[in-house]
Structure formats: structure tokens, C-alpha cells
C-alpha positions as MATLAB code, in Angstrom:
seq = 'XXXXXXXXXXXXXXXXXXXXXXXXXXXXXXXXXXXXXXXXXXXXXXXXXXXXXXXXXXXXXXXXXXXXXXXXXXXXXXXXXXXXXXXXXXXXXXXXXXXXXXXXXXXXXXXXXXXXXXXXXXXXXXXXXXXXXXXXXXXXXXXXXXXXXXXXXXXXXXXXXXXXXXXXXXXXXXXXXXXXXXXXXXXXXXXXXXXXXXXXXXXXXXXXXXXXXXXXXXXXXXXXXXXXXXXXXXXXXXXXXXXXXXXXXXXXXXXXXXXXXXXXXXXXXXXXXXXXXXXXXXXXXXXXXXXXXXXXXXXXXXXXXXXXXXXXXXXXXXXXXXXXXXXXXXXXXXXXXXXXXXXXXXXXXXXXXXXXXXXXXXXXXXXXXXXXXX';
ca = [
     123.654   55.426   -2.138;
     125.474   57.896    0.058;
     122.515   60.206    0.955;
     123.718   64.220    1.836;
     122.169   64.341    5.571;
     120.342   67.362    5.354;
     118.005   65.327    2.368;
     117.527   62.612    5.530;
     116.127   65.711    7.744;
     114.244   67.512    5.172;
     111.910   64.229    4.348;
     111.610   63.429    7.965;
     109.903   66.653    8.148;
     107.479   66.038    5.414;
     106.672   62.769    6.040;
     106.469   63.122    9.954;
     105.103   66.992   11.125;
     103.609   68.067    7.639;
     102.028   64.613    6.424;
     102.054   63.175    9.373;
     102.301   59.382    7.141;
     100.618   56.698    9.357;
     100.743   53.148    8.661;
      99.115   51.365    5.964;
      98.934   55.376    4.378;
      99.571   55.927    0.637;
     101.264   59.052   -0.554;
     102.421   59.953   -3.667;
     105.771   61.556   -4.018;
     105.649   63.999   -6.797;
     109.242   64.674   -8.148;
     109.755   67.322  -10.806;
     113.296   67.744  -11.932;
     114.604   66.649   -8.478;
     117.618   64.788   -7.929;
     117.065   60.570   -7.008;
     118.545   61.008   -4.036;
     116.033   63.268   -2.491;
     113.289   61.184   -3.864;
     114.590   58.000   -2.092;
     115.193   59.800    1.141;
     111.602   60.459    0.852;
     110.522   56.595   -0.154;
     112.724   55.671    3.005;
     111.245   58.355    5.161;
     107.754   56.893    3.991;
     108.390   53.477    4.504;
     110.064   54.187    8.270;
     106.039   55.461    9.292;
     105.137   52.559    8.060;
     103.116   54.426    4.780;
     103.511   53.108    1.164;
     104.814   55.447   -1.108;
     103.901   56.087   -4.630;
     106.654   58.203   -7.294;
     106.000   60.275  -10.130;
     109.021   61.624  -12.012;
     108.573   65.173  -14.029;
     110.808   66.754  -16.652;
     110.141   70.416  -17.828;
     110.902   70.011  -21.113;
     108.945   67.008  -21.348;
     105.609   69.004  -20.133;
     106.166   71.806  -22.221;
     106.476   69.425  -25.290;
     103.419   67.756  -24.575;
     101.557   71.177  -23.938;
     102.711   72.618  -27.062;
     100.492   70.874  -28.593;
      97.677   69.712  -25.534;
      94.034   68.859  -26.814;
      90.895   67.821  -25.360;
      91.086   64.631  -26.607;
      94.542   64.212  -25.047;
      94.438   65.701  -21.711;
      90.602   65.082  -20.694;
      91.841   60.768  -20.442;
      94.681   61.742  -18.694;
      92.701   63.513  -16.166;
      90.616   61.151  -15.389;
      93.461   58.589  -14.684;
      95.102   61.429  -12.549;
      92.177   61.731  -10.608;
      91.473   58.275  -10.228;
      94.944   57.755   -8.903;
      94.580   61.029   -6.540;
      91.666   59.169   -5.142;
      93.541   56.349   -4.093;
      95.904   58.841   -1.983;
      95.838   59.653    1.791;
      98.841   62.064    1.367;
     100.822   63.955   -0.998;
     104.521   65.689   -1.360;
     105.356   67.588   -4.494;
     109.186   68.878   -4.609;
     109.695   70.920   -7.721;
     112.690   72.141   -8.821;
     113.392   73.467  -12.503;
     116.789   75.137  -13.920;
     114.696   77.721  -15.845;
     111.344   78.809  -14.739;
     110.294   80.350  -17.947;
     110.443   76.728  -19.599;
     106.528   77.178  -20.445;
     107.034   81.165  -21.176;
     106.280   80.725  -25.240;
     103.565   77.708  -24.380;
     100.337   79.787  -25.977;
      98.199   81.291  -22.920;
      95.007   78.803  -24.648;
      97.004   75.860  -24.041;
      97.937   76.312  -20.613;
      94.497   77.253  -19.784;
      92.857   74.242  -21.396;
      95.329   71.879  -19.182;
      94.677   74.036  -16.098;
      91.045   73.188  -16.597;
      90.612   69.815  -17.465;
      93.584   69.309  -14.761;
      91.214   71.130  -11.870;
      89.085   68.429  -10.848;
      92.476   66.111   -9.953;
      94.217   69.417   -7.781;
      90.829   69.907   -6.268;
      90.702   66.505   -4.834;
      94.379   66.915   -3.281;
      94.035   70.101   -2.371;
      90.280   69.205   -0.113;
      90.652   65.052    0.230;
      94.080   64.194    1.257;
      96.838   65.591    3.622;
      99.446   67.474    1.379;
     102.312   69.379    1.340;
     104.465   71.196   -1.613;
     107.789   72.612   -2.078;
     110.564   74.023   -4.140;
     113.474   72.341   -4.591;
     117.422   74.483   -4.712;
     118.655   74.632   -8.017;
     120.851   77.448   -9.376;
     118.528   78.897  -11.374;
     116.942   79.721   -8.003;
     119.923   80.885   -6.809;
     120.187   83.170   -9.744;
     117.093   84.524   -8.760;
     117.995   84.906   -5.498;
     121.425   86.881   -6.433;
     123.384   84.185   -4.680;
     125.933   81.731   -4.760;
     124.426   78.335   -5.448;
     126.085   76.893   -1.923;
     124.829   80.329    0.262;
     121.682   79.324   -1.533;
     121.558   75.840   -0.437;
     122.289   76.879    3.300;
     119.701   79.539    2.955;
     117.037   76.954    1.617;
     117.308   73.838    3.945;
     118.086   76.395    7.237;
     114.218   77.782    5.747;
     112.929   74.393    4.666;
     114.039   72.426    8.425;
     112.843   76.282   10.584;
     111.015   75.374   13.967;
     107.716   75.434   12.538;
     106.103   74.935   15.830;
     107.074   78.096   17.254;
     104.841   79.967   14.822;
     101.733   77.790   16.577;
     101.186   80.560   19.053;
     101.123   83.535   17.147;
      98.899   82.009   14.491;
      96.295   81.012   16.838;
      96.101   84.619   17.901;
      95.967   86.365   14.592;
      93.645   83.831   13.146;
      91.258   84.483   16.195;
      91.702   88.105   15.308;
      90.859   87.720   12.006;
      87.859   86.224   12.445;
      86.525   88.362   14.784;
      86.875   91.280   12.810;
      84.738   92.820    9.944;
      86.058   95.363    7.939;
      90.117   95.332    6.674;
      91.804   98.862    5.375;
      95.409   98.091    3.728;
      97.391  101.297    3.117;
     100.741  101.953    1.353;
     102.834  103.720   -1.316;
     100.310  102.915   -4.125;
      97.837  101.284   -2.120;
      94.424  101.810   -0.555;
      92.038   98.873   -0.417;
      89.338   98.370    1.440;
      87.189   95.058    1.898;
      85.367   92.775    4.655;
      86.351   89.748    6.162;
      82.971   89.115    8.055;
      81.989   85.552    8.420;
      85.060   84.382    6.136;
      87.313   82.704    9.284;
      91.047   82.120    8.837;
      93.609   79.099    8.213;
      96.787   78.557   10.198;
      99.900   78.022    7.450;
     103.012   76.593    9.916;
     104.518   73.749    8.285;
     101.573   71.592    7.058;
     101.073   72.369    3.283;
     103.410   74.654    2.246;
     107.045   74.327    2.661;
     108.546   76.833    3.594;
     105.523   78.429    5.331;
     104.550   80.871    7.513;
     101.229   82.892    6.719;
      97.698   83.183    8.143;
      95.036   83.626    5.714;
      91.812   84.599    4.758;
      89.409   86.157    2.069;
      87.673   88.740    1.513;
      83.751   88.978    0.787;
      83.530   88.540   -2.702;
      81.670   91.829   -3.533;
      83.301   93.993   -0.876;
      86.684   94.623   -2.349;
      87.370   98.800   -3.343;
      90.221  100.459   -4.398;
      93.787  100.048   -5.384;
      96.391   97.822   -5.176;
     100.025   98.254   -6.218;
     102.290   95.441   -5.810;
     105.741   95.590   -5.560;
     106.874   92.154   -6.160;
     107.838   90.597   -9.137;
     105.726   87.239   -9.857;
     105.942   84.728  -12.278;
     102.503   82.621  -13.715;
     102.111   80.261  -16.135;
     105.432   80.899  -17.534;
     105.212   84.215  -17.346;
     107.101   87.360  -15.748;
     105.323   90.195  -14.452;
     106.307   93.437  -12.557;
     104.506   96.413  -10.982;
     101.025   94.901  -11.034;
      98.333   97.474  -10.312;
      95.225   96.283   -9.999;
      91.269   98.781   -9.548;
      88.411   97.291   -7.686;
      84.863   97.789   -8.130;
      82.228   95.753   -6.473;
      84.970   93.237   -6.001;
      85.781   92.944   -9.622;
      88.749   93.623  -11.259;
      88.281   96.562  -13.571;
      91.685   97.774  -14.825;
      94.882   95.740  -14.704;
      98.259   96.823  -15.735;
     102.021   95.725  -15.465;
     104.411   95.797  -17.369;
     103.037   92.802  -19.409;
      99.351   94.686  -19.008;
      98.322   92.390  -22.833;
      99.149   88.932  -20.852;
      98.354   90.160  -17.886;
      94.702   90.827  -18.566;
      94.479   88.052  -20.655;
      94.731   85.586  -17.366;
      92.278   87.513  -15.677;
      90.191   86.652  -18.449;
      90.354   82.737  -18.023;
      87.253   82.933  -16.363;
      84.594   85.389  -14.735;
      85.955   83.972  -11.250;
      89.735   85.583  -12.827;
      88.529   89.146  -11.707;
      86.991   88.382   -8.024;
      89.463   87.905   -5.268;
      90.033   84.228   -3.251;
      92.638   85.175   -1.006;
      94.087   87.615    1.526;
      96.890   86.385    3.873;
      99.934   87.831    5.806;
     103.360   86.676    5.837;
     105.890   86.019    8.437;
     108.675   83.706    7.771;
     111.697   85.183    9.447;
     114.328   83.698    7.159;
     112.794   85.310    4.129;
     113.364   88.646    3.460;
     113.080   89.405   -0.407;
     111.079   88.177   -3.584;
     112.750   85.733   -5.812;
     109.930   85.286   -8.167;
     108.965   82.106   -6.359;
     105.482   82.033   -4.745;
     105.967   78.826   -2.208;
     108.869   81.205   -1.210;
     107.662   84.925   -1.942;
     104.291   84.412   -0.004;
     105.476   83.851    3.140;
     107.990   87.167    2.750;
     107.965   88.633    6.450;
     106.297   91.716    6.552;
     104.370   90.659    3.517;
     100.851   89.993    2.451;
      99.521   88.479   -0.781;
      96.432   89.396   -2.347;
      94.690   86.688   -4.694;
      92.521   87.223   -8.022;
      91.046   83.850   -8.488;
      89.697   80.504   -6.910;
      89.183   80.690   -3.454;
      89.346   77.909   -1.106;
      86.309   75.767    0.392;
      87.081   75.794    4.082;
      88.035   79.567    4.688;
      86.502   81.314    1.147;
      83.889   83.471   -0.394;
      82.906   80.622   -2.989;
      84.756   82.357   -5.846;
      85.027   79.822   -8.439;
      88.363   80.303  -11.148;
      90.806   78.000  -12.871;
      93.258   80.908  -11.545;
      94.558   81.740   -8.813;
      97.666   83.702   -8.635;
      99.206   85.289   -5.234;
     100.396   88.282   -5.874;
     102.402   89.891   -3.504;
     103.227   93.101   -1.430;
     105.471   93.903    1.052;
     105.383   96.716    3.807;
     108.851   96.558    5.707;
     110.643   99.941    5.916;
     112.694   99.244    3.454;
     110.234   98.527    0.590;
     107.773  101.934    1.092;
     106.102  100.814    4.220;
     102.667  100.418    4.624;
      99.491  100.052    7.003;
      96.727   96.744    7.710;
      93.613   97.995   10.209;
      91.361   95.845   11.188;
      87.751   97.276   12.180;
      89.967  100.719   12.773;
      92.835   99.475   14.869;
      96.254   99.262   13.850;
      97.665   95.551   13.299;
     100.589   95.911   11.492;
     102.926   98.769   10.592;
     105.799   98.445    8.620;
     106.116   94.841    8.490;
     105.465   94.451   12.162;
     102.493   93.139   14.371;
     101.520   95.808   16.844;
      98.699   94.186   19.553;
     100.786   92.230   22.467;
      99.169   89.068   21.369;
     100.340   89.169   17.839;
     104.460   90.261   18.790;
     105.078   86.477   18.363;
     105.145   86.369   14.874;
     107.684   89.528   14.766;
     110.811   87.562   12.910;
     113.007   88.425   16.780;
     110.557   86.372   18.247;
     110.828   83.947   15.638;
     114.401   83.685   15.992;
     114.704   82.977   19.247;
     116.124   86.732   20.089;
     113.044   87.615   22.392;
     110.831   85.580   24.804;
];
């Protein structure tokens, strides 16, 4: 099979700097709607380190017909032989790619939710137990999305995908040392004034290692601390679902009055659980070669300029213990262009517009990034 070479480079990267696959290593490949050729690329990549690889192959059509109609008595077996297999795992890659993202948009809210759950246990193992990494794959729905040609898109995504992740080593480590030294965080922007601490909480390095594309340092907030008002100004999409202009109220932490412009579905997610409500994530965003939402997370998160703020599960190593079967990243983003905005930390000006003011933080500004300043 004649292989396109950028495939070649792409799984070289996953299976060498983000999974790092050593011999003897198992790691399931987890395809969903991706073309063969990418998945052998990966198999080959796999096998080169000397790992054994492992391939699951999705449809979305498929999944939504079997959640249609998803029961306990279904999906609680099927767990428990997904998380049996999970355990047998020292790494995993996901590449999902879907012509139309709404596929699950008229699955009832119930029946996603009851998969989500009985699903957790299996996503918590991956997510805490073995060394992972997930991604989008280019199709030309996402090019739609994007408001580009599927080939511009293409370039767009593997010149993203393949970025010098190491170069955003330095001016992690510095913002992540920041963040944990500081206490109290004050976000401000059209729509926006939140207030919350960070004390205690630490911070985890995103360049490359989980998330492809990447580029974000996060956080969380102490689950009780969290006041004021947040207005988003990115579309999102969750569990088959569109949403726009999200506004959310804190109290106490707690989410106390959601609205959108699906404000009915909306709330109804937040109501999953009592964990739905409390926040499990707050991270900044710096990828260079991103510059506007697409209604893709693994892509919208890492929107330079950007920061996403997280109703939901929180994780264990750098969290507040929030417990949810959600947990949605919603985001905002403060570049000139889209209202500007404001992140203090402990009363000192971090970022403005988009930007990272202290010295030792000017190495994740997207010139730096780019090889246009030392």
C-alpha cells in the first residue's frame, strides 16, 4: 500500500515523542472513521519501537445505532470487557475523524448519559494507568467547519499535528511554576469577571504528550472558590450537541444559572450529576497555528490567546476532587480581535489580550513559537 508520507510522520510522532512505545509495550490503536492507511502507518510505526499494537475500528453510525437504544443490561458487559482490555494496555492512540459531528445530535440526552457512566470506569483507567494520546483526524466536514478548502485544511492540520512540540517545553515550565505559586486568579473580559483560587491545586504541562494538537498549561480551581460570571465566546459542541454564547453564574463554586442559546439542553448536562455544576478545569492556550474555533475541542482548547474553563470531573493529579461523568471545556478567547480580555494572578498582570506579559512567560507568545523571535 502506497502510504501518503505525511501519515509516515504523523505516527512517528505518536508512537515515538507522545507514547514514547518501548519494546515488548502494548497499545491500542483506536480508529474511528479513519482511513486504513493511517491506521497501518500507525501498526508499522508501533511495530518499528518494537511495541505490539492492538486495533479497534469505529463507525458513527454504527455507535449511534447501538445507543439509540443502549441499556444497562447491554452496556454494563461491555464495560467490563473494555476495561479488562484497557488493563492489559501500556499505551493508547485514538484518531477520530467523523464526516458529521452531529451524528449523535437526536441520540436522547438519558442515553448518552447512561453510556458515559457505565463507560467511566474504562476512560478512567486510560486516562490515570497508561500513556495516551488523542486526536482528530481531517475530514471535510472539518474543513467545513473550518470555512476551508478540504486541501488548505489538510495542510493546515498535519503543519499543526507534526508543530515542534518541544519548543513549547520552556515556556510551560515557567507558567506552570507560576501557577502554582500563586493563590488567587481574577479573569476579566467583555462579559466576564470571575474570580477563584488556585492555592495548593499545581499545574500540568500539555506539549505534545496527550493531546494532539496541544499546547495548554492547566490547572483547577478550588472547588468552592469560584464567583462570578463567565461569558464564552466560542461555539462548542457536546454529546452531539451545538451550543453558542454560554453564560454561566457562580456561587460558592456552583453553577447557578446557565444559558445559551440551547439554555433547555444546556442545563440539562449540568444536571448529569451534582459534580455537573462544580468546576474541574482552568487552563490557557497557546498553539500558534490555531487561531479560531471550529467547534472541535482537541483543536479549540489549545486556541492561542485562549483559555477554557471546565464544569465537570476534574483530574486526579492536578484537581480539586470534583467528581462528574461530565466534563466539557468550554472556551474563551481574549485576542484583540475577539473583545480582549485580562488573567491576574495574586494582582499582577499575566496576560493581556492574548499575550503573556512577565519576561519568563514571552516564550509561549505564538512569534516565539514560530521561530520569528529568540
Amino acid at each position: 500500500m502506497i502510504i501518503d508520507p505525511r501519515f509516515h510522520q504523523l505516527a512517528e510522532g505518536l508512537a515515538g515523542f507522545s507514547t514514547t512505545l518501548k519494546k515488548g509495550e502494548r497499545v491500542l490503536i483506536d480508529a474511528f472513521d479513519v482511513p486504513e492507511a493511517m491506521v497501518i502507518a500507525l501498526i508499522r510505526a508501533a511495530r518499528a519501537r518494537g511495541a505490539h499494537p492492538y486495533v479497534q475500528l469505529h463507525r458513527a453510525r454504527v455507535t449511534r445505532e447501538l445507543t439509540l437504544g443502549a441499556e444497562e443490561a447491554q452496556y454494563a458487559p461491555l464495560a467490563a470487557i473494555e476495561l479488562a482490555r484497557m488493563q492489559k494496555m501500556d499505551a493508547y492512540i485514538a484518531l477520530r475523524g467523523s464526516e458529521n459531528i452531529f451524528e449523535a445530535s437526536d441520540v436522547p440526552a438519558a442515553r448518552v448519559q447512561l453510556v458515559s457512566r457505565l463507560m467511566k470506569p474504562v476512560l478512567d483507567h486510560r486516562v490515570g494507568k497508561t500513556k495516551w494520546v488523542v486526536l482528530r483526524w481531517p475530514t471535510g466536514a472539518m474543513a467545513q467547519q473550518a470555512g476551508m478548502s478540504t486541501e488548505a485544511f489538510e495542510d493546515f492540520y498535519f503543519k499543526v499535528c507534526t508543530l515542534d512540540y518541544a519548543r513549547m517545553t520552556p515556556g510551560m515550565k515557567a507558567l506552570a511554576d507560576l501557577i502554582t505559586r500563586t493563590d488567587r486568579v481574577q479573569i476579566k473580559g467583555p462579559g466576564t469577571d470571575l474570580r477563584f483560587s488556585i492555592r495548593g491545586i499545581g499545574a500540568q504541562t500539555c506539549g505534545g504528550l496527550r493531546n494532539i494538537p496541544d499546547g495548554e498549561v492547566f490547572s483547577c480551581p478550588v472547588r468552592d472558590s469560584v464567583e462570578g460570571v463567565i461569558q464564552y465566546n466560542a461555539p462548542t459542541v457536546y454529546l452531539g450537541a451545538s451550543f453558542d454564547h454560554i453564560r454561566l453564574v457562580f456561587k460558592q463554586g456552583r453553577i447557578v444559572e446557565a444559558t445559551a442559546n440551547n439554555s433547555k439542553r444546556l442545563n440539562a448536562i449540568l444536571d448529569s450529576d451534582a459534580g455537573a455544576r462544580y468546576i474541574g478545569e482552568f487552563a490557557l492556550g497557546f498553539n500558534p497555528h490555531i487561531l479560531e474555533p471550529m467547534r472541535d475541542i482537541l483543536f479549540d482548547e489549545k486556541i492561542a490567546g485562549s483559555f477554557h474553563f471546565t464544569p465537570g470531573q476534574a483530574y486526579e493529579d492536578v484537581g480539586n476532587g470534583n467528581k462528574s461523568q461530565v466534563h466539557w471545556d468550554m472556551v474563551c478567547i481574549q485576542r484583540p480581535e475577539y473583545g480582549g480580555g485580562e488573567i491576574w494572578f495574586d494582582g499582577r498582570l499575566i496576560r493581556k489580550d492574548g499575550l503573556f506579559v512577565p519576561k519568563a512567560l514571552h516564550k509561549l507568545n505564538p512569534d516565539y513559537l514560530l521561530g520569528q523571535a529568540k
